[in-house]
PDBQT receptor file of N, H, CA, C and O in Angstrom, charges set to zero:
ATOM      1  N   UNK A   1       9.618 -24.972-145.168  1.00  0.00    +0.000 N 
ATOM      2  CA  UNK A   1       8.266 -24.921-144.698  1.00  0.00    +0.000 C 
ATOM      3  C   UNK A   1       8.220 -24.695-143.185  1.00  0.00    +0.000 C 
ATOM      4  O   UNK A   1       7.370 -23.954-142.691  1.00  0.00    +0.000 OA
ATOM      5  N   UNK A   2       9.217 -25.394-142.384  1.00  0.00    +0.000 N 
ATOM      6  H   UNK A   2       9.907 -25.996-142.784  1.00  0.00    +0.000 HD
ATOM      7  CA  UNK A   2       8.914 -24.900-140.910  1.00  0.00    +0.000 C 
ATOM      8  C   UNK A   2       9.333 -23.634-140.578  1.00  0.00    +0.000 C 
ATOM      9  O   UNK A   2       8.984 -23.101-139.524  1.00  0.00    +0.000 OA
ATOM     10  N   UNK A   3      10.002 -23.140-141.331  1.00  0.00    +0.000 N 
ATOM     11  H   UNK A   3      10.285 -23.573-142.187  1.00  0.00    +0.000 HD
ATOM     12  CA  UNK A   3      10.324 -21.594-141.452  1.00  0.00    +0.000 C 
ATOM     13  C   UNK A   3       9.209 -20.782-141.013  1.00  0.00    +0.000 C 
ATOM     14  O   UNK A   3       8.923 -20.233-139.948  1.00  0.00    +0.000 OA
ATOM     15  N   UNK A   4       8.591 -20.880-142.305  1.00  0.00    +0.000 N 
ATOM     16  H   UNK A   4       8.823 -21.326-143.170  1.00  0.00    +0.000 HD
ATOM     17  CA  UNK A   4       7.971 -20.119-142.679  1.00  0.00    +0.000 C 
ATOM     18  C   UNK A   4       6.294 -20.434-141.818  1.00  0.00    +0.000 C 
ATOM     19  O   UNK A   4       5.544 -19.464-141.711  1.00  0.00    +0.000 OA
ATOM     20  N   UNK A   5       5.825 -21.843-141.248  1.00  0.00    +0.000 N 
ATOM     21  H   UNK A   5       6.434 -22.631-141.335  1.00  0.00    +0.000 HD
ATOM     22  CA  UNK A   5       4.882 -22.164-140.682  1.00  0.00    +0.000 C 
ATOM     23  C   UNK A   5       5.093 -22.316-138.934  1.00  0.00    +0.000 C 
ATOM     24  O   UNK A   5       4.209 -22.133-138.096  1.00  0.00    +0.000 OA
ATOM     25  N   UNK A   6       5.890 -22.531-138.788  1.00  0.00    +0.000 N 
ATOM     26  H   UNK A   6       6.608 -22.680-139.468  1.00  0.00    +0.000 HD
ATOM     27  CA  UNK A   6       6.054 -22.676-137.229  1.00  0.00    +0.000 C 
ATOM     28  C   UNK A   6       7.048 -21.208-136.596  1.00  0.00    +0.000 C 
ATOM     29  O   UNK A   6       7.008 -20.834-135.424  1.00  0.00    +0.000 OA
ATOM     30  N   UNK A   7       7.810 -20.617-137.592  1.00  0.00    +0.000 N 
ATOM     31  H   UNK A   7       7.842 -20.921-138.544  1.00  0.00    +0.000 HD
ATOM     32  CA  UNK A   7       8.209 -19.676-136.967  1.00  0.00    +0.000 C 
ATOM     33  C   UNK A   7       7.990 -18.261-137.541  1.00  0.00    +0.000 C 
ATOM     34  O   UNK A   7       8.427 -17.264-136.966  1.00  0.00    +0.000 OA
ATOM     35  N   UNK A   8       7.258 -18.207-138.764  1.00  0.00    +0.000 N 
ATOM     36  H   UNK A   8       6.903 -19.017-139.232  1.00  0.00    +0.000 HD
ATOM     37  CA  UNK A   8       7.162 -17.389-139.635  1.00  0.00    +0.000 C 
ATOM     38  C   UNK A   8       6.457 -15.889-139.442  1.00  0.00    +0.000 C 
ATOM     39  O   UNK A   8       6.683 -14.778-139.921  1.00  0.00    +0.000 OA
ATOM     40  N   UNK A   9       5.384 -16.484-138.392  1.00  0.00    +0.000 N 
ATOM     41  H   UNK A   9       5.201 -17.387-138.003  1.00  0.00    +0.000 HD
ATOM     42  CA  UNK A   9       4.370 -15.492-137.741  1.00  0.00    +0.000 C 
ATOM     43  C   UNK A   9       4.986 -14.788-136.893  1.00  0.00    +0.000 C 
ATOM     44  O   UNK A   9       4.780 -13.576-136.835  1.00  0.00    +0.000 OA
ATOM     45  N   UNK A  10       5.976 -15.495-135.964  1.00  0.00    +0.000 N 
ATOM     46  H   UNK A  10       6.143 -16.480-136.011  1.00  0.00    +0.000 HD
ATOM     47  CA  UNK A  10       6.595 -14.119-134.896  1.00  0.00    +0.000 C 
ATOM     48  C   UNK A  10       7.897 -13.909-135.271  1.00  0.00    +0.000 C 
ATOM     49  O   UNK A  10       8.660 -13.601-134.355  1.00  0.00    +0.000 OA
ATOM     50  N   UNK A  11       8.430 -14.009-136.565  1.00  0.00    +0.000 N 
ATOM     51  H   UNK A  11       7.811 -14.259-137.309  1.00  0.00    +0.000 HD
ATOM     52  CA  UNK A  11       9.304 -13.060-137.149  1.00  0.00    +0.000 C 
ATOM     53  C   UNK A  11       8.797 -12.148-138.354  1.00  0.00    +0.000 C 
ATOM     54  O   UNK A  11       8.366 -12.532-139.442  1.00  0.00    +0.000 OA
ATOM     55  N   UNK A  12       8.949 -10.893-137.910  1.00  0.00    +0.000 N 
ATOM     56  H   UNK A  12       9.299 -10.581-137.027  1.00  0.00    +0.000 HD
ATOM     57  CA  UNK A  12       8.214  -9.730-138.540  1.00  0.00    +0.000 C 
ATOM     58  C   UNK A  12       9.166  -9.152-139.302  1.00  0.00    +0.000 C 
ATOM     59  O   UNK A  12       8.846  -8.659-140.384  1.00  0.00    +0.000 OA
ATOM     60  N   UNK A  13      10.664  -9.120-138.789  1.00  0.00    +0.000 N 
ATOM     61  H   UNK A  13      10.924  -9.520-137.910  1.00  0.00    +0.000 HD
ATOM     62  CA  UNK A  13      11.656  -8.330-139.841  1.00  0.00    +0.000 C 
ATOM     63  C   UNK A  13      11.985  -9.160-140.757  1.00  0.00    +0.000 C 
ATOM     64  O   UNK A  13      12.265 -10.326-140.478  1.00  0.00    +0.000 OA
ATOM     65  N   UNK A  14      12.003  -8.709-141.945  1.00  0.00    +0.000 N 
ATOM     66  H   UNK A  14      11.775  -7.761-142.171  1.00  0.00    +0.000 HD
ATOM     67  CA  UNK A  14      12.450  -9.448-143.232  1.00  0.00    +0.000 C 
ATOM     68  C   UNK A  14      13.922  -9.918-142.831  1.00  0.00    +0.000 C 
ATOM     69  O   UNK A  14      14.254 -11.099-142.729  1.00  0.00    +0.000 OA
ATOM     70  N   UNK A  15      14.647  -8.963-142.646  1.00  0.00    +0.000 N 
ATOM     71  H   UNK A  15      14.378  -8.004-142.728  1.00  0.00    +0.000 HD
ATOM     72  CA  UNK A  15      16.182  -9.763-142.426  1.00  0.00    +0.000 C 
ATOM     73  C   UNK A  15      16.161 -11.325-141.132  1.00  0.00    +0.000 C 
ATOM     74  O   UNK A  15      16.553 -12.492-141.150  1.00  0.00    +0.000 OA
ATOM     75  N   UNK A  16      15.665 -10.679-140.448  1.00  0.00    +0.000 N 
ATOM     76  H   UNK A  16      15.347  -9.731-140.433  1.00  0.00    +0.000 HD
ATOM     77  CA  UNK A  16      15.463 -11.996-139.303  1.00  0.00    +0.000 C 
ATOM     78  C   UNK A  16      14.851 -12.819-140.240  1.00  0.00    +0.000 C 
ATOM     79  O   UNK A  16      15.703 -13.622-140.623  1.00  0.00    +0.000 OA
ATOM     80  N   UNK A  17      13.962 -12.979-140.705  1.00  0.00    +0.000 N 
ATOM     81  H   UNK A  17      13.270 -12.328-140.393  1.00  0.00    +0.000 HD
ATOM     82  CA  UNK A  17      13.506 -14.119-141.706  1.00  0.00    +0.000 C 
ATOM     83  C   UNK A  17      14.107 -14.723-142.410  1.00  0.00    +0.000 C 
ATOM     84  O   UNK A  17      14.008 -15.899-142.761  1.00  0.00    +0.000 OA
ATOM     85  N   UNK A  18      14.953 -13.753-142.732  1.00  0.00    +0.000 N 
ATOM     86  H   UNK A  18      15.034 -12.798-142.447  1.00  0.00    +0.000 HD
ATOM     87  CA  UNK A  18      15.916 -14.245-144.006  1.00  0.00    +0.000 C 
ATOM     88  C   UNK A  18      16.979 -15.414-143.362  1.00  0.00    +0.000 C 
ATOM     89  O   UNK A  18      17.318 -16.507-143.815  1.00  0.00    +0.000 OA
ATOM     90  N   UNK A  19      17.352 -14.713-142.124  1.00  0.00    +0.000 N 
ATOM     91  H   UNK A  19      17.077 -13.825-141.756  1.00  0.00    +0.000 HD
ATOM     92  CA  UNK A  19      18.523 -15.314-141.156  1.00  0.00    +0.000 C 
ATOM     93  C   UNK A  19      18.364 -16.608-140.789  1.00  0.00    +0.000 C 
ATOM     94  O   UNK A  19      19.102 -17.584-140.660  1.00  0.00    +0.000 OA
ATOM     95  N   UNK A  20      16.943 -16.311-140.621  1.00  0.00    +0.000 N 
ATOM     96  H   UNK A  20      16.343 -15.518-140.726  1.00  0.00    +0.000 HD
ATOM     97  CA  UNK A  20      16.398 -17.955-139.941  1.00  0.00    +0.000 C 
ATOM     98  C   UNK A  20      16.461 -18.846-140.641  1.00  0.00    +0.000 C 
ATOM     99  O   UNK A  20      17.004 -19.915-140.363  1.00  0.00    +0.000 OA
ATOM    100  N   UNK A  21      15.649 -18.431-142.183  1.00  0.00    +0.000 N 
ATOM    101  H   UNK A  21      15.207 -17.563-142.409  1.00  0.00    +0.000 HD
ATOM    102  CA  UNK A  21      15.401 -19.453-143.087  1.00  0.00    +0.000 C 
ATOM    103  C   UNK A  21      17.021 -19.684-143.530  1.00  0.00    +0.000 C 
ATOM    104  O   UNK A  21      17.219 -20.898-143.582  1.00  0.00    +0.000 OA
ATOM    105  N   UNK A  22      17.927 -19.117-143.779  1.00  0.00    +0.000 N 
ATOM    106  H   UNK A  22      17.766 -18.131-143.736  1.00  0.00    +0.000 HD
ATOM    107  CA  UNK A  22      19.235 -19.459-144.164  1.00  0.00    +0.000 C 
ATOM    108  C   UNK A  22      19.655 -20.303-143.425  1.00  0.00    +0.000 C 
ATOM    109  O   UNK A  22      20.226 -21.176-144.078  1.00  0.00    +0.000 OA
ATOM    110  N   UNK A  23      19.664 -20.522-142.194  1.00  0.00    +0.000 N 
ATOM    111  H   UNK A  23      19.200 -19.812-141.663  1.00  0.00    +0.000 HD
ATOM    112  CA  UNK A  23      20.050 -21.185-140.589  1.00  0.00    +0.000 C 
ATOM    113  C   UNK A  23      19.506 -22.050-140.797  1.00  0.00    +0.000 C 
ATOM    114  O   UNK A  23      20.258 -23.024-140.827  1.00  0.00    +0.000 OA
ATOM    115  N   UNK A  24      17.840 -22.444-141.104  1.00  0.00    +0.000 N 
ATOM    116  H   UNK A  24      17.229 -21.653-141.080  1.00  0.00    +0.000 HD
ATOM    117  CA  UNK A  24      17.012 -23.542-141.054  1.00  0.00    +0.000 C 
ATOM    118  C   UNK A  24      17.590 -24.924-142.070  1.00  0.00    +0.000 C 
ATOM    119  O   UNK A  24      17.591 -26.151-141.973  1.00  0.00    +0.000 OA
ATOM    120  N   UNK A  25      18.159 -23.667-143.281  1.00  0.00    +0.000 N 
ATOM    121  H   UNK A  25      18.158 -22.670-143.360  1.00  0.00    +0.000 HD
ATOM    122  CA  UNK A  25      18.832 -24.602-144.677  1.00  0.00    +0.000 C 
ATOM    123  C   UNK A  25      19.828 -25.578-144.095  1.00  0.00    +0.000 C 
ATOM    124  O   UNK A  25      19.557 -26.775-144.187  1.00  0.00    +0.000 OA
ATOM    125  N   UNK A  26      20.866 -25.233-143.550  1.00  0.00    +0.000 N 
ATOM    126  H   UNK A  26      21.086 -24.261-143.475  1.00  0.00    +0.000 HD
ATOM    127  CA  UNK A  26      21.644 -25.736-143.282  1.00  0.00    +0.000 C 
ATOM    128  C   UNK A  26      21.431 -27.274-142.017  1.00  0.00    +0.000 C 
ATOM    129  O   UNK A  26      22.134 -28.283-142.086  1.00  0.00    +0.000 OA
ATOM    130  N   UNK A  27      20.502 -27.094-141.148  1.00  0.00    +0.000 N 
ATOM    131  H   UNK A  27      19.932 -26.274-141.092  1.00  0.00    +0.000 HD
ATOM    132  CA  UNK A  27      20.326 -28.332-140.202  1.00  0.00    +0.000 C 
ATOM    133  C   UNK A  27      19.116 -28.968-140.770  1.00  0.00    +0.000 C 
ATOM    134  O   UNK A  27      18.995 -30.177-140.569  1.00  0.00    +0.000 OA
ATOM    135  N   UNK A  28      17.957 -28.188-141.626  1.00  0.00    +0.000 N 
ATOM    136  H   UNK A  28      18.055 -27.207-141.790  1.00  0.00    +0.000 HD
ATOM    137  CA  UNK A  28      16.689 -29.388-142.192  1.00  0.00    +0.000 C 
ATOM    138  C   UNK A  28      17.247 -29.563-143.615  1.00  0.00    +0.000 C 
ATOM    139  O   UNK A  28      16.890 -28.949-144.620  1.00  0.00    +0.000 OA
ATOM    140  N   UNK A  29      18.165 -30.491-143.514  1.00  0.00    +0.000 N 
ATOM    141  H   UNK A  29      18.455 -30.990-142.698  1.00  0.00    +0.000 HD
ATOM    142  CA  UNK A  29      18.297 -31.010-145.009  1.00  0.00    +0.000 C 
ATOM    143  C   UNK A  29      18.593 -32.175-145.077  1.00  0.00    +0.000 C 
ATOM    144  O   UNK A  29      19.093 -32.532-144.010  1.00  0.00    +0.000 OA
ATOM    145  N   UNK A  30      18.503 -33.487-146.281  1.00  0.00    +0.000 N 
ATOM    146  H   UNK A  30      18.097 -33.197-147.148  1.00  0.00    +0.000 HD
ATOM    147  CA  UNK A  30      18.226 -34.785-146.278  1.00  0.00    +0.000 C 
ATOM    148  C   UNK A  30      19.899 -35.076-145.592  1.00  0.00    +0.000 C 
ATOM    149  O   UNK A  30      20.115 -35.627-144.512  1.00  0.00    +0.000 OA
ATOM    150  N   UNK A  31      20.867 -34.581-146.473  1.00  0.00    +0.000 N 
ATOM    151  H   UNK A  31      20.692 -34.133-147.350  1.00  0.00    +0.000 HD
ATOM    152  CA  UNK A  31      22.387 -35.010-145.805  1.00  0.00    +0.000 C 
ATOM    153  C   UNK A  31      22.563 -35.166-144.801  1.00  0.00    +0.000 C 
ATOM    154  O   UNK A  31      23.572 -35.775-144.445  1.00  0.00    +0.000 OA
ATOM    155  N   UNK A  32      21.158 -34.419-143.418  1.00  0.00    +0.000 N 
ATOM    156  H   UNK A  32      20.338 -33.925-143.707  1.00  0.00    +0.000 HD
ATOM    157  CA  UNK A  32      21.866 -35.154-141.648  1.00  0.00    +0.000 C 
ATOM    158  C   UNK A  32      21.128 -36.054-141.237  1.00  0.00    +0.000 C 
ATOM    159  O   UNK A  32      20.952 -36.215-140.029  1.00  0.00    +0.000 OA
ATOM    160  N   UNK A  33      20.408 -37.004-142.380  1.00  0.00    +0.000 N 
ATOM    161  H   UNK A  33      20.551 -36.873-143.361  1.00  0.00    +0.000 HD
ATOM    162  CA  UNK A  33      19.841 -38.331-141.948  1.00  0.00    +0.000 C 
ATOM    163  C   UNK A  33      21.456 -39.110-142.194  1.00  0.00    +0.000 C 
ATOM    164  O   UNK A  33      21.629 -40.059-141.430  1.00  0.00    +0.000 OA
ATOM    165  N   UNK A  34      22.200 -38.925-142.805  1.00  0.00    +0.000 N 
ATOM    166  H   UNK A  34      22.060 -38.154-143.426  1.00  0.00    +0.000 HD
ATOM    167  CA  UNK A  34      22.994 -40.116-143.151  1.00  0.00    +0.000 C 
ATOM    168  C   UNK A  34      24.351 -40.059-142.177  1.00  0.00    +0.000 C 
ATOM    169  O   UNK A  34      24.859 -39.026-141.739  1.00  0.00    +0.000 OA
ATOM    170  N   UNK A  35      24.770 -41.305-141.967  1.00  0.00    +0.000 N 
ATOM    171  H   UNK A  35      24.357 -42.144-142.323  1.00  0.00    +0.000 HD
ATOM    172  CA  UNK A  35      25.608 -41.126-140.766  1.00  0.00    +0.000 C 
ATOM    173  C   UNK A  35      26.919 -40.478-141.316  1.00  0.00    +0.000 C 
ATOM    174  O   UNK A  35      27.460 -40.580-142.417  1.00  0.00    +0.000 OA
ATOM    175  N   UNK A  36      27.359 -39.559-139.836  1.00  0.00    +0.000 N 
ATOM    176  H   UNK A  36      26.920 -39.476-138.942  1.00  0.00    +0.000 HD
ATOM    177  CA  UNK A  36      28.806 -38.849-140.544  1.00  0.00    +0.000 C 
ATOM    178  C   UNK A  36      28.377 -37.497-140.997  1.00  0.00    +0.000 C 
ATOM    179  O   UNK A  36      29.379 -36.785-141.061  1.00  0.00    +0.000 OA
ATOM    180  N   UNK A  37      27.496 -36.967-141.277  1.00  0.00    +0.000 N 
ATOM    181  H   UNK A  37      26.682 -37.545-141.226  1.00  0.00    +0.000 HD
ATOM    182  CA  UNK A  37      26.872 -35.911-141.205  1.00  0.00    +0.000 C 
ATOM    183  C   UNK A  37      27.121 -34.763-139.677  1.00  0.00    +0.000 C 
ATOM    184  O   UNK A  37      26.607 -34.856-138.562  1.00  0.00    +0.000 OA
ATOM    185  N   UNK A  38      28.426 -33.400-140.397  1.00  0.00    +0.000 N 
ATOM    186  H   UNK A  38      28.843 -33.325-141.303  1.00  0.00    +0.000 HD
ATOM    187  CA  UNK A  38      28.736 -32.655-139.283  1.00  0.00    +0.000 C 
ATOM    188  C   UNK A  38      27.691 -31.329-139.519  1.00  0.00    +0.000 C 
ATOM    189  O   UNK A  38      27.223 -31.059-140.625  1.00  0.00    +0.000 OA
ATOM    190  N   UNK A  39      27.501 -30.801-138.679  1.00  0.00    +0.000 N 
ATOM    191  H   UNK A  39      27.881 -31.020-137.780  1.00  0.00    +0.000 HD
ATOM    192  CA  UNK A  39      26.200 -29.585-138.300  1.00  0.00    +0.000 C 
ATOM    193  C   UNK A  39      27.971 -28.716-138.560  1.00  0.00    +0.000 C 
ATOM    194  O   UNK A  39      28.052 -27.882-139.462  1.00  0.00    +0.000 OA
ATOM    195  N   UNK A  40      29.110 -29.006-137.778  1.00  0.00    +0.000 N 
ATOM    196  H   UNK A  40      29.044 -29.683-137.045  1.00  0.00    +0.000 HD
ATOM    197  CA  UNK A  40      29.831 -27.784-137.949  1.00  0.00    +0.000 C 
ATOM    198  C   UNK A  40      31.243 -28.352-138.440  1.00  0.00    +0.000 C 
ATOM    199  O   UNK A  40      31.649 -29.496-138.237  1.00  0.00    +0.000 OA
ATOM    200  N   UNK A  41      31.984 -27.224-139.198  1.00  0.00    +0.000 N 
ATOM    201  H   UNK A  41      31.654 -26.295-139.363  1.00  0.00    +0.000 HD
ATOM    202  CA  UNK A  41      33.086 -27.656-139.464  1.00  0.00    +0.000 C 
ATOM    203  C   UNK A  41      34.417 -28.365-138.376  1.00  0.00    +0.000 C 
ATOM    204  O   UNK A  41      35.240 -29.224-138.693  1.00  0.00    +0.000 OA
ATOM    205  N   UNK A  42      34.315 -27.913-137.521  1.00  0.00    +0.000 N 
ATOM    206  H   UNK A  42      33.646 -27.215-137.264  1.00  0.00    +0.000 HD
ATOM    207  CA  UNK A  42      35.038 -28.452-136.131  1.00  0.00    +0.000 C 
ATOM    208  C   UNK A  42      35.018 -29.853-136.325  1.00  0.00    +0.000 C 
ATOM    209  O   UNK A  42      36.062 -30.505-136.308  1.00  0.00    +0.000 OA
ATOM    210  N   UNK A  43      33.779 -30.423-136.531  1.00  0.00    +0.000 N 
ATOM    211  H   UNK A  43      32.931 -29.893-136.545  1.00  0.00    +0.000 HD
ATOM    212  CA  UNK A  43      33.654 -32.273-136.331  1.00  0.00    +0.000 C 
ATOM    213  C   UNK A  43      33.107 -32.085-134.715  1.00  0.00    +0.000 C 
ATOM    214  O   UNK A  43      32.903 -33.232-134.318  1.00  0.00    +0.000 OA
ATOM    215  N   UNK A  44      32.920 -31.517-134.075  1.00  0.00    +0.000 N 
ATOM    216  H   UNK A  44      33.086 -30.585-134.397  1.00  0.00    +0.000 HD
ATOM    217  CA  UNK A  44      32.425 -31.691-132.915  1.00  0.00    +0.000 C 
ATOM    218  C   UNK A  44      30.699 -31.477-132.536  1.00  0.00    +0.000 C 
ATOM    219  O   UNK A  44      30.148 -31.917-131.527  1.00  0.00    +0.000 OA
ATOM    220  N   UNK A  45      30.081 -30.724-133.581  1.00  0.00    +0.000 N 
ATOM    221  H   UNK A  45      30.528 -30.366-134.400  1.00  0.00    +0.000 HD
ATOM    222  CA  UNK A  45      28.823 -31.087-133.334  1.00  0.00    +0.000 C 
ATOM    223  C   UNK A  45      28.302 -31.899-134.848  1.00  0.00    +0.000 C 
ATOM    224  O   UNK A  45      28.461 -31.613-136.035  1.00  0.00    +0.000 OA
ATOM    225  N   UNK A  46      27.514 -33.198-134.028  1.00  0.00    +0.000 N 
ATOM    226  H   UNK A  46      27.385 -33.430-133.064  1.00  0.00    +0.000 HD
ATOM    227  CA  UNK A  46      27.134 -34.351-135.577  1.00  0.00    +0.000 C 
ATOM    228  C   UNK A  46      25.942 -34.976-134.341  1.00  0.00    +0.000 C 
ATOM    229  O   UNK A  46      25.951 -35.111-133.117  1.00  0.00    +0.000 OA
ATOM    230  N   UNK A  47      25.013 -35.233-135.406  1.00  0.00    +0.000 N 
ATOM    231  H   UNK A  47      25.005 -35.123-136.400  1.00  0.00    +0.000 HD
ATOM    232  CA  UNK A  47      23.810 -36.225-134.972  1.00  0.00    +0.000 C 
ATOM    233  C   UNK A  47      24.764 -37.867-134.825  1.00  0.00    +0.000 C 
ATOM    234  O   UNK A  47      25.380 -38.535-135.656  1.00  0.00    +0.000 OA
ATOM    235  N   UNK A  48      24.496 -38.039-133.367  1.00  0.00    +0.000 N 
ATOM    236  H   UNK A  48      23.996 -37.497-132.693  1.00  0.00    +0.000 HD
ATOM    237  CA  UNK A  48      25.049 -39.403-133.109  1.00  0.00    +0.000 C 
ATOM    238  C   UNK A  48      24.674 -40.398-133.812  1.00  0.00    +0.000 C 
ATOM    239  O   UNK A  48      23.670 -40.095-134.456  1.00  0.00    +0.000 OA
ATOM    240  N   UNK A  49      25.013 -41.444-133.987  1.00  0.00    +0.000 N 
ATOM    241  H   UNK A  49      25.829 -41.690-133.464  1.00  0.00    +0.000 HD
ATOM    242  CA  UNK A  49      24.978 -42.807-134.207  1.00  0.00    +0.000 C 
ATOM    243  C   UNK A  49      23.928 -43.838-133.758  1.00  0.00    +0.000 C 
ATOM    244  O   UNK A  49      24.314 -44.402-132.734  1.00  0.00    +0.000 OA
ATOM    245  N   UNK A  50      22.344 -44.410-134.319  1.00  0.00    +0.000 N 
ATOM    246  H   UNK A  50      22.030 -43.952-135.150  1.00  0.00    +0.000 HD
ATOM    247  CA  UNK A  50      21.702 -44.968-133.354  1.00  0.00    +0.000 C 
ATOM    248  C   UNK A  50      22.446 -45.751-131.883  1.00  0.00    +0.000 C 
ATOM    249  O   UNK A  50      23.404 -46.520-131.805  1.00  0.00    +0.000 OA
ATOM    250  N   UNK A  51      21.785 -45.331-131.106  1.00  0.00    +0.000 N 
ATOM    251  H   UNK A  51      21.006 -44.707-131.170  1.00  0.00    +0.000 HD
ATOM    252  CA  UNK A  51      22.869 -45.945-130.247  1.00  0.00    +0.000 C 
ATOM    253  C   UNK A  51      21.262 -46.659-128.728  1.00  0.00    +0.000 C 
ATOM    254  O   UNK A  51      20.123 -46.941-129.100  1.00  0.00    +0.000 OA
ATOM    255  N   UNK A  52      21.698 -46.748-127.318  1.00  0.00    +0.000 N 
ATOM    256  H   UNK A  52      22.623 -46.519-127.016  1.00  0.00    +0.000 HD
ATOM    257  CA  UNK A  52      21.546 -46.791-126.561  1.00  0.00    +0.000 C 
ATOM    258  C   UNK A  52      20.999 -45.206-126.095  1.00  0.00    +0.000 C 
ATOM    259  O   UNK A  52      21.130 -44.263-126.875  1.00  0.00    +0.000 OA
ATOM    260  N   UNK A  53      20.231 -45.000-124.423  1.00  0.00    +0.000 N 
ATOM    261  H   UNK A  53      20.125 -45.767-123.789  1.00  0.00    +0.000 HD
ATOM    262  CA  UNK A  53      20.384 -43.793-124.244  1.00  0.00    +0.000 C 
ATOM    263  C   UNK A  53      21.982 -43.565-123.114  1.00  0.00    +0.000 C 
ATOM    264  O   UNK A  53      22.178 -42.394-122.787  1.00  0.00    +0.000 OA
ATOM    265  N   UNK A  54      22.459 -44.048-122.867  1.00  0.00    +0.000 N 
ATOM    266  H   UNK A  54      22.300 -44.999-123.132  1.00  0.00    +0.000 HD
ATOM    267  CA  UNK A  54      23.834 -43.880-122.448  1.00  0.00    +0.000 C 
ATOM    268  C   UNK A  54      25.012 -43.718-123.658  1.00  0.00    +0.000 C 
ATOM    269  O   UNK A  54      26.109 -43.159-123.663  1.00  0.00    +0.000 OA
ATOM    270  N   UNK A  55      24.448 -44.282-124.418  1.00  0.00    +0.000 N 
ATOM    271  H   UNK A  55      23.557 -44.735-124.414  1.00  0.00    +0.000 HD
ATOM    272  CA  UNK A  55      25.134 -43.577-125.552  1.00  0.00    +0.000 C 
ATOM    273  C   UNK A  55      25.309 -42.259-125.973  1.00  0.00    +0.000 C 
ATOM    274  O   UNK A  55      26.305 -41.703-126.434  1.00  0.00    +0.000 OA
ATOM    275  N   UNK A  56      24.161 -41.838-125.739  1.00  0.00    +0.000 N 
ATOM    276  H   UNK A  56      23.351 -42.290-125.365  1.00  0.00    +0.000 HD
ATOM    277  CA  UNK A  56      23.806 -40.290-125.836  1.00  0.00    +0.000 C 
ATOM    278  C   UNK A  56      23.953 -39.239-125.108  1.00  0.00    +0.000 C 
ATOM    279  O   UNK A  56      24.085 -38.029-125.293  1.00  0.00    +0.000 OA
ATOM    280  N   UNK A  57      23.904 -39.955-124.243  1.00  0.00    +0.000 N 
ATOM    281  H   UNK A  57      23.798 -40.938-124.093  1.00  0.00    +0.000 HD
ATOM    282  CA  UNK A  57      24.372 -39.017-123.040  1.00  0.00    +0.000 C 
ATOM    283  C   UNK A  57      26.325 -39.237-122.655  1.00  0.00    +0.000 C 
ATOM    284  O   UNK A  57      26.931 -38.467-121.910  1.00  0.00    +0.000 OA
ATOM    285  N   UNK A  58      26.831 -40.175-123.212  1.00  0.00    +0.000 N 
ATOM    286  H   UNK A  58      26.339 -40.801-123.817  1.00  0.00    +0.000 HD
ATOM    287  CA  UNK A  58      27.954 -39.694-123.190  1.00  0.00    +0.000 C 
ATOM    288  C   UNK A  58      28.101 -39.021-124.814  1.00  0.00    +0.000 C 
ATOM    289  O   UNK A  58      28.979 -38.158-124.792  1.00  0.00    +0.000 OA
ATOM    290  N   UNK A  59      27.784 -39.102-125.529  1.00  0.00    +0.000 N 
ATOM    291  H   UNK A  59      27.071 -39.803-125.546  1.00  0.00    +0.000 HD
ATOM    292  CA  UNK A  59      28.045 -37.739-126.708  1.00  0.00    +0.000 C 
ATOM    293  C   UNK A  59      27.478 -36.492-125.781  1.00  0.00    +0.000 C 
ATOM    294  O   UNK A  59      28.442 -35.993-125.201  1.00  0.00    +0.000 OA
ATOM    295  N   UNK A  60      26.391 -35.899-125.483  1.00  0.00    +0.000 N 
ATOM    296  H   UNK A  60      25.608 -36.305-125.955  1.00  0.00    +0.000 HD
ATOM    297  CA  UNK A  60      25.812 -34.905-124.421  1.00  0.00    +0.000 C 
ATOM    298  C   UNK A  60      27.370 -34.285-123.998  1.00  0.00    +0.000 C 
ATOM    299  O   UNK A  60      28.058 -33.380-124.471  1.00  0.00    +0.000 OA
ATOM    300  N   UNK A  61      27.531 -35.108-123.029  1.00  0.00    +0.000 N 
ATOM    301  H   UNK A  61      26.972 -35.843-122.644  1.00  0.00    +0.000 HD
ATOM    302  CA  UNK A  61      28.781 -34.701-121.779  1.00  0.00    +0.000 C 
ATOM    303  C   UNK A  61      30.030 -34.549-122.411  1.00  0.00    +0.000 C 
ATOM    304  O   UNK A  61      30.849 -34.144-121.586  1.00  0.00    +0.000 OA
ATOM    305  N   UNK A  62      30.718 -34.767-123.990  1.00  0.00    +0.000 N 
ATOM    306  H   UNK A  62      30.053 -35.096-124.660  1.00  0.00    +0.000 HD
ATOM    307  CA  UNK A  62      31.558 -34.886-124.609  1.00  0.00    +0.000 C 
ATOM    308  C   UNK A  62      31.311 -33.348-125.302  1.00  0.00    +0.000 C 
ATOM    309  O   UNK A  62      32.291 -32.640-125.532  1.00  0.00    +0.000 OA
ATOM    310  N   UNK A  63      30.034 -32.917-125.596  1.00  0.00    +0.000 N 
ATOM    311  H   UNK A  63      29.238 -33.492-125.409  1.00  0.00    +0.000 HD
ATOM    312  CA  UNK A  63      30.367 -31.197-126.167  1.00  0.00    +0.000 C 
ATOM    313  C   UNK A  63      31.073 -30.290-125.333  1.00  0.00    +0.000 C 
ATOM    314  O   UNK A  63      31.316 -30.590-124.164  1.00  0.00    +0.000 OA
ATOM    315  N   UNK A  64      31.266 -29.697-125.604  1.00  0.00    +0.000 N 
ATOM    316  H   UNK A  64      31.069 -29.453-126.553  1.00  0.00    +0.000 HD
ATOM    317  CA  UNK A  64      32.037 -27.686-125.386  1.00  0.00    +0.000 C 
ATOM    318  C   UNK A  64      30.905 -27.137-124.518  1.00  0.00    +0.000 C 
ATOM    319  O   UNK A  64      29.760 -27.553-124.693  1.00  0.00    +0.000 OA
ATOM    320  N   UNK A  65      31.175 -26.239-123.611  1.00  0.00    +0.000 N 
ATOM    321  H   UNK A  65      32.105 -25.901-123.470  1.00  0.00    +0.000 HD
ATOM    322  CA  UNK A  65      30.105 -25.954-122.576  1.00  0.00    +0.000 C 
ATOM    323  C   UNK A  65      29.979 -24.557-123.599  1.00  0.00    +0.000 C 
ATOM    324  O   UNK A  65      29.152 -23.681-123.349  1.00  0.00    +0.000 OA
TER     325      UNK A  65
């Protein structure tokens, strides 16, 4: 749905649509509420751990530039 409602209007090419919504599948889905949940195979990008905001900001400063 946010595909198609928040970005849907200023993508006009069908393939870009397609791209997005395929892209969208993969990070809006119930599996990255639960902890341990990786966005990439590496293990280096994952939704942190409730934490502190210094918590977060050292995950932040710990990615790949």
């Amino acid at each position: 749905m946010t595909g198609h409602i928040n970005y849907g209007g200023r993508v006009t090419d069908d393939n870009d649509r397609r791209c997005l919504l395929t892209t969208l599948q993969k990070y809006y889905c119930i599996e990255n509420l639960e902890d341990g949940y990786m966005y990439s195979d590496s293990g280096k990008y994952y939704a942190p751990a409730f934490g502190d905001l210094e918590s977060y900001k050292t995950y932040i400063d710990g990615l790949p530039l």
